[in-house]
C-alpha positions, 0 to 999 in steps of 0.5 A: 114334133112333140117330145112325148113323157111317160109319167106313172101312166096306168091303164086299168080295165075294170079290176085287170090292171093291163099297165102299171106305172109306166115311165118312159120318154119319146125323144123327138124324130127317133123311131121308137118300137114297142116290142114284147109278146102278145096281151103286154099291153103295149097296143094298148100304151099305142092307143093311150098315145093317139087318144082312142083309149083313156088314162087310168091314171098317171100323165101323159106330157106332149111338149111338157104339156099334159095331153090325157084328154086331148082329142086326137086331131088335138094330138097331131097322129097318124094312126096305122092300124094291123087291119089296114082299116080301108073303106071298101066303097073308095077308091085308093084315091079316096082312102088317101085325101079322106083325112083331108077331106075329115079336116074340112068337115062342119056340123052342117056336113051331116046332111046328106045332100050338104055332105055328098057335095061338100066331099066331092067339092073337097076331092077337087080341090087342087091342093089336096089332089097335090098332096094325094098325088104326091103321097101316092107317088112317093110310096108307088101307088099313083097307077092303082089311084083309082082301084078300090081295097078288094082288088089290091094285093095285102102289100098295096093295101098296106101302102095304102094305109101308110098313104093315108096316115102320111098324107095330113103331115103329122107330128107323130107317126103311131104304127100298131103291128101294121106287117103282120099280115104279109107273108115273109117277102112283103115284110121285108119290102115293107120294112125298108119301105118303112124305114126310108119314109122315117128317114124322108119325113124326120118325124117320131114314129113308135111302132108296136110289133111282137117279131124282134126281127121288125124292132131290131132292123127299124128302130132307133131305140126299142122299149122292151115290155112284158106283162105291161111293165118295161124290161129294157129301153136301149138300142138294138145293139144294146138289147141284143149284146146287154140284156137286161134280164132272162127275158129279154135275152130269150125274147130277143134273138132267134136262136134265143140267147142260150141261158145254162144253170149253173154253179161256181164251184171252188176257184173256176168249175162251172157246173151242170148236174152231178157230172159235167164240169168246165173251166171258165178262164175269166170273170164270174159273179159273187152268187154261188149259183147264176145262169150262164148266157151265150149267144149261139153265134158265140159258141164255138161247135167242135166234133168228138171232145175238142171244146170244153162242154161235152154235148150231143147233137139232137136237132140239125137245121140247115138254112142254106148259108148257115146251121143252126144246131141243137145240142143237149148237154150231157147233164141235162135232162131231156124233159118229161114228154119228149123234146123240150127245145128248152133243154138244148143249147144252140149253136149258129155256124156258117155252112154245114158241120157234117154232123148228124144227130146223135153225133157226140160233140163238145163246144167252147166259148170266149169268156167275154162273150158271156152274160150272167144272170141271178138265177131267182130273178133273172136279173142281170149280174155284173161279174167280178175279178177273175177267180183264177189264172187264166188257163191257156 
């Protein structure tokens, strides 16, 4: 398995720079994901690592060795595409063994005839039946071997897919968002189906997904991106309790991590706005204004003026063994036109609050479960000694 660097690589489409320096490693076995939103390059990054898009500048090491213009087959990859990339005319057995068949291919096998024979000469070879027999029954597939695409189920041809990059044993598993056309219940499956063949195969597997819900339940380490740069590289954990920066805090996390303007006014008074003021008993940084943020399942949800921020409740979701609750601030605005979710901050409880919209309601907080960020560049802050005596 390759140890994969990252040095300054670049990719450029004529003047549209889409990656810029970018400086990373792939340690050998991990499951790697790429996560960020649509158009932040990291498909394409996918593509630099297979061999399918080419380098604009900077070096990409496989094993120290510098591997820019490296053919695919040189690169040892398996690549699963987000469109399953089937043959329609093949059967599920014949998507399966076609890289096997593809390993055994000359220049003579362009004749049509010479190539007609030579695959059905390849397709009966009893090692590479056995290997297609055994991919198919490790991922469920042996009583749909002799179907083709068109009568399978998105969450079978998915499969198939992952069959056929498995298949050839590769060094290096390449996944470009291959759920994203499931619905809800199929990813799930896919998921741990995933996760189970990392954990079977122990090989690396990098894997590009925008749902933070995907990076967050496979990954070993995830590569946070935005805008083709890198945001964060770190574990889950890392990631969800540590952002590095804003964006990363509102990316990850559903709810979003509540992220609250405010200013350190004399000793400990956080405030928002003309008129709401509280206490925070803990740490605060030296900036004299910073963004507070809390995660929604940190916050604490009280009825009537119980905690320490006075809110209101604007938006109830109710989603069975948990609710989520949206609350203005009473300083807030609520935006030029309407509702604007970015104005309220979350609360995730257990069960249902009896609350209703409208309802007035305050919350609370415990001072180590807050992030500090620089209010112009988003950066996060490390907060200092604490400013006050704590208040009981």
């Amino acid at each position: 398995m390759p140890h994969i660097e990252f040095r300054k690589v670049a990719k450029s489409f004529g003047h549209n720079t889409v990656i810029g320096g970018f400086d990373a490693s792939v340690e050998d076995g991990e499951f790697l994901v790429l996560l960020g939103p649509s158009g932040c390059g990291k498909s394409t990054l996918l593509r630099m690592i297979a061999g399918l898009t080419e380098i604009s500048g900077g070096s990409l090491l496989f094993d120290g060795h510098v591997a820019n213009d490296w053919t695919p087959h040189q690169r040892g990859v398996a690549f699963v595409f987000q469109s399953y990339a089937l043959y329609p005319h093949m059967t599920v057995r014949g998507n399966i063994a076609f890289p096997l068949v593809m390993d055994r291919f000359r220049k003579w096998h362009h004749i049509p005839v010479v190539n007609a024979i030579q695959r059905w000469r390849a397709m009966r070879d009893p090692e590479l039946a056995a290997s297609v027999e055994r991919i198919a029954r490790q991922l469920e597939l042996e009583p749909l071997l002799d179907r083709r695409p068109a009568s399978l189920s998105g969450g079978q041809r998915q499969r198939v897919a992952l069959a056929r990059s498995l298949v050839r044993n590769p060094s290096l598993y390449l996944l470009d968002e291959p759920l994203s056309n499931l619905d809800a219940k199929l990813r799930t499956q896919m998921r741990s189906e995933i996760s189970t063949l990392h954990r079977e195969v122990g090989k690396t597997f990098i894997y590009v997904t925008h749902d933070q819900v995907e990076a967050m339940t496979m990954a070993t380490r995830i590569i946070v991106m935005n805008h083709g740069e890198i945001q964060q590289v770190d574990t889950p954990d890392g990631i969800y309790d540590q952002p590095a920066n804003t964006f990363v805090a509102r990316f990850v996390g559903a709810p979003p991590m509540n992220l609250i303007p405010v200013r350190l006014a004399e000793g400990s008074r956080l405030e928002v706005g003309a008129s709401l003021a509280w206490t925070h008993a803990g740490p605060l940084p030296a900036a004299p204004a910073a963004i507070l943020g809390v995660r929604p399942e940190k916050l604490r949800l009280f009825s009537g003026t119980g905690g320490m921020i006075a809110a209101q409740v604007i938006v109830i979701e109710r989603l069975g063994a948990e609710t989520v609750v949206g609350c203005r601030l009473d300083d807030r605005p609520a935006g030029d036109h309407g509702l604007n979710t970015d104005d309220l901050v979350f609360v995730r409880i257990a069960g249902h609050p009896g609350l209703h919209h409208g309802d007035a309601c305050s919350l609370s907080y415990a001072v180590e479960d807050a992030a500090w960020f620089d209010s112009a560049s988003g950066r996060r802050l490390e907060a200092g000694p604490v400013r006050h005596n704590p208040v009981a």
